[in-house]
C-alpha positions in Angstrom: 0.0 0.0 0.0 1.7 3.5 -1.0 0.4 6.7 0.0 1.0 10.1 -1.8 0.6 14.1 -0.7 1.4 16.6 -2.9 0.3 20.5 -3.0 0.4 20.8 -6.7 0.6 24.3 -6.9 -1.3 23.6 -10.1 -1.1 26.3 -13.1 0.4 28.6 -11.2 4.1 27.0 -12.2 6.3 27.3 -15.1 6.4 25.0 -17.7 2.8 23.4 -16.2 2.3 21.3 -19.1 6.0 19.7 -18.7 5.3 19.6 -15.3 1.9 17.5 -14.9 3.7 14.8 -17.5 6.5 14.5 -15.1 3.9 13.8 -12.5 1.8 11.4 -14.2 5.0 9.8 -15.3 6.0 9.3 -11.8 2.7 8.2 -10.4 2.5 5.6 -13.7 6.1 4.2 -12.3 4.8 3.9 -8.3 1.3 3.2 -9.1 0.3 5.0 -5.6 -2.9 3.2 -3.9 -4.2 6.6 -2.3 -3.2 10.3 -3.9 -4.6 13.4 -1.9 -3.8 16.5 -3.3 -3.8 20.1 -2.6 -4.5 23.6 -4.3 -6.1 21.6 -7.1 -7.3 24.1 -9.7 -9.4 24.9 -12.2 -10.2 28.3 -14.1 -13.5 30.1 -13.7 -14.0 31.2 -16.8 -13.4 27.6 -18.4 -16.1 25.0 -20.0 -17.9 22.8 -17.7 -17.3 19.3 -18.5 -20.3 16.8 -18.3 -19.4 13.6 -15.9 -22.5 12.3 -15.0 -21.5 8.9 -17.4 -18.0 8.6 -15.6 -18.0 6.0 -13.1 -14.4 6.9 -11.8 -15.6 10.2 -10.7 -17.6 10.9 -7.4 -18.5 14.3 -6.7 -18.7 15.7 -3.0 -22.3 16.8 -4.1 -24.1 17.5 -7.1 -23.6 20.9 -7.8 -19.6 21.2 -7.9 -19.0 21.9 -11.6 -15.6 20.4 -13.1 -13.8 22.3 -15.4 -12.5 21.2 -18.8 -8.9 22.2 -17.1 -9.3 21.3 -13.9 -6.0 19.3 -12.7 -7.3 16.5 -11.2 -9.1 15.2 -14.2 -6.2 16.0 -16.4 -4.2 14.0 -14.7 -6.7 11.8 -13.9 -7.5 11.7 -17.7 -3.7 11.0 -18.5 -3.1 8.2 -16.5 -6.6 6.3 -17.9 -5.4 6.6 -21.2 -2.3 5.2 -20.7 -4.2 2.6 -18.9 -3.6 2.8 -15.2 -7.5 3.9 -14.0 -8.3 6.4 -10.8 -11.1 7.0 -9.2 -11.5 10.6 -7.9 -13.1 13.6 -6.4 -12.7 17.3 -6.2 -13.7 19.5 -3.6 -13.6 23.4 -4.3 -12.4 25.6 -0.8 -12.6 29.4 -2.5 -11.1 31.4 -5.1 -7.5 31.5 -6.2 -5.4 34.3 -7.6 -8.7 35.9 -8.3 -9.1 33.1 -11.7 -9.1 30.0 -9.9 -11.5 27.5 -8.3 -9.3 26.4 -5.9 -9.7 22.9 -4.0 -8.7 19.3 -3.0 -8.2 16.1 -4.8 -8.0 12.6 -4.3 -7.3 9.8 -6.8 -7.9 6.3 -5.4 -7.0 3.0 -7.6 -10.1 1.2 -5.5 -13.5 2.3 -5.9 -14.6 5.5 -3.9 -16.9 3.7 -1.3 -17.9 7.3 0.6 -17.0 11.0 0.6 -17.6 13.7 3.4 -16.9 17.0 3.8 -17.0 19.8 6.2 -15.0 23.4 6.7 -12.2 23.6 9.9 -12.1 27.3 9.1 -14.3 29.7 10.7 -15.2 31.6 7.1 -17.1 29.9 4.6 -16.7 32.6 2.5 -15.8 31.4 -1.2 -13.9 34.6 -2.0 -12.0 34.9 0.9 -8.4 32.5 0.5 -8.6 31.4 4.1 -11.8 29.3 3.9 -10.8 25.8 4.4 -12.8 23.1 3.4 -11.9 19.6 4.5 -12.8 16.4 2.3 -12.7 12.4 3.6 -12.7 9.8 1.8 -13.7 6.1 2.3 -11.5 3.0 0.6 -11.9 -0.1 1.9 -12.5 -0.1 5.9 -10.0 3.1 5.9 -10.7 6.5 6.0 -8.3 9.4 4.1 -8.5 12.9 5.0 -7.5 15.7 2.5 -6.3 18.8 5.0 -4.6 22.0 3.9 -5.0 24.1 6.8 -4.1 27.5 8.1 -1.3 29.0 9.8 -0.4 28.7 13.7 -0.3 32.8 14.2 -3.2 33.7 11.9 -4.9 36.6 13.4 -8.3 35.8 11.7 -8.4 32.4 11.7 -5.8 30.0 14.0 -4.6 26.4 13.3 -5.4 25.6 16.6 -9.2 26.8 16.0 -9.5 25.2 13.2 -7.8 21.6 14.7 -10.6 21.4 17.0 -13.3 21.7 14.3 -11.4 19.0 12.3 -10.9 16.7 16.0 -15.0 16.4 16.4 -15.0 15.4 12.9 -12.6 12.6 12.9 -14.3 11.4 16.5 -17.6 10.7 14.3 -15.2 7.8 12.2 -14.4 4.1 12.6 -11.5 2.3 11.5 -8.1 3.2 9.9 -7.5 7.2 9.5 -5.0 8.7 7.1 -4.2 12.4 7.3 -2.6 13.2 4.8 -1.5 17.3 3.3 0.0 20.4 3.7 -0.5 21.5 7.5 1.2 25.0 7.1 2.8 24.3 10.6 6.6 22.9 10.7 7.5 19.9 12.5 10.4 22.1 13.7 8.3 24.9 15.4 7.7 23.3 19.2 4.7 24.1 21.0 2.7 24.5 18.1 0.4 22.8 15.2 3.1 19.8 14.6 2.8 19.1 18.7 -0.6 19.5 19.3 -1.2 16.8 16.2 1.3 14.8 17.6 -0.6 14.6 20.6 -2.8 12.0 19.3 -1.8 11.3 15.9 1.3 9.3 14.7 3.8 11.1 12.3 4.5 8.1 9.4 7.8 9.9 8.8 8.9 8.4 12.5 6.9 5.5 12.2 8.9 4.2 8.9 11.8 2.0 9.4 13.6 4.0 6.5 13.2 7.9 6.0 14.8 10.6 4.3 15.2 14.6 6.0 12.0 15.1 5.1 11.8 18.4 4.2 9.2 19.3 1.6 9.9 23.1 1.6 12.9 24.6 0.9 13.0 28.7 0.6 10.3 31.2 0.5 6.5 30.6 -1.2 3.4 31.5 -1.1 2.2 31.8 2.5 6.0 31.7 3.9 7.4 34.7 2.0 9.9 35.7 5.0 11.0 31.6 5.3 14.9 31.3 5.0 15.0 27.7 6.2 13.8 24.1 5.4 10.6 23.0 6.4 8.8 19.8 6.6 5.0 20.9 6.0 3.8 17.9 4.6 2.7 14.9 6.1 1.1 11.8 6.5 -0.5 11.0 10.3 -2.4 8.1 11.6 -4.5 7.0 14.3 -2.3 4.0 15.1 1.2 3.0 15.5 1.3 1.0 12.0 4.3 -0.5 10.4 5.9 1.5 7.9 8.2 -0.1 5.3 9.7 3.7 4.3 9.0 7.4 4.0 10.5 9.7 1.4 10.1 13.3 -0.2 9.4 13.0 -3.5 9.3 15.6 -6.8 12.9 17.4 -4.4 14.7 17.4 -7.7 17.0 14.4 -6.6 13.7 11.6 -6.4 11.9 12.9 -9.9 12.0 16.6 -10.7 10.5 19.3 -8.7 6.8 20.5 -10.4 5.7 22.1 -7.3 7.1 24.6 -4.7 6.2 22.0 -1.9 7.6 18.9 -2.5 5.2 15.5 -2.3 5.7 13.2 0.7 5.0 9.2 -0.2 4.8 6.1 2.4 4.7 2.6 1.7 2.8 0.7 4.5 3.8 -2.8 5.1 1.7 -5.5 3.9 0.1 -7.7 7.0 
């Protein structure tokens, strides 16, 4: 079983096109079970695509409308035709760079048994680029969690607000729990976000018997303009101490090239 995380920074890279082949090239090669990603987008002012035919695609609700660009079903669309088959969703949170629906994704090789979702952030405001909405997933007897939350020292909105919201949540499921996503809260920062997870969740990265640094972010971006140092924003938790065969940052320019400016986190849980 491998697990993938990756905020894709979608469209907003150079090169995009070169970049979402090097991606679907890479998930071709691993053939990753579970895929969640983040700032998944679409633009506004593009056609709406009819799916209502596609089995492989489960909508959060009925009313979300999927762009002919959206980057989910490109890749999505990519990787079918060059026969490895995803199921999927796509869940909009608000608007991005003023032409962007911009949301979460998951790609799943086994059938989408259930989705939910919910918002951890206090606005649920679509124009406003704090509004976090939150989409789970059902595979199987385990659930995955798509998360990219806010920022320990918001003034508006906290991470530790919006980790409470997302706590009464997870207490409503059964079974296996995967959070997987960009946190916006270093492991290196003590006595914040990364701790109060780690209070009841278990890091994979120290679960798995091999592991790289980790480190997913390397200089300043988008929401860490003043950063000077690396960061490990990414991760995958659990709600039990599982075996994990290895843990490595992936799309770092030294395992596949960089397409993003977070780099993807993958795990490969051992088989029982």
């Amino acid at each position: 079983m491998r697990l993938l995380t990756l905020n894709t920074h979608s469209w907003l890279e150079e090169q995009p096109q070169i970049k979402l082949s090097l991606l679907v090239e890479a998930i071709l090669s691993n053939q990753f079970d579970i895929i969640a990603f983040q700032e998944v987008n679409q633009s506004m002012k593009e056609s709406v695509i009819d799916l209502s035919s596609t089995s492989t695609y489960c909508p959060t609700n009925s009313t979300i409308q999927i762009k002919r660009d959206n980057f989910a079903y490109q890749v999505q669309q990519k990787l079918e035709q060059m026969g490895l088959t995803y199921h999927w969703t796509w869940q909009p949170s608000h608007v991005g760079y003023d032409i962007y629906d911009e949301g979460l994704a998951f790609l799943s090789l086994e059938p989408i048994q259930e989705l939910k979702t919910f918002y951890a952030s206090k606005s649920l405001a679509y124009t406003n680029h704090k509004t976090r909405s939150i989409v789970g997933m059902q595979v199987g007897n385990s659930w995955y969690i798509n998360l990219h939350l806010g920022w320990w020292h918001d003034e508006e909105d906290t991470f530790k607000e919006q980790w409470a919201v997302c706590s009464t949540f997870f207490e409503s499921l059964t079974g296996p729990i995967y959070l997987m996503g960009d946190f916006n809260n270093p492991s290196q920062s003590t006595d914040e976000g990364y701790d109060l997870v780690s209070k009841e969740w278990f890091d994979t990265f120290l679960l798995a018997t091999k592991r790289d640094g980790g480190n997913t972010v390397e200089s300043n971006i988008d929401g860490w303009s003043a950063n000077t140092e690396k960061l490990r924003l990414d991760f995958i938790f659990t709600n039990k101490a599982i075996p994990v065969k290895q843990s490595e940052v992936i799309f770092n320019g030294l395992n596949y090239p960089v397409i993003s400016d977070h780099y993807g986190v993958s795990i490969e849980l051992v088989q029982e």
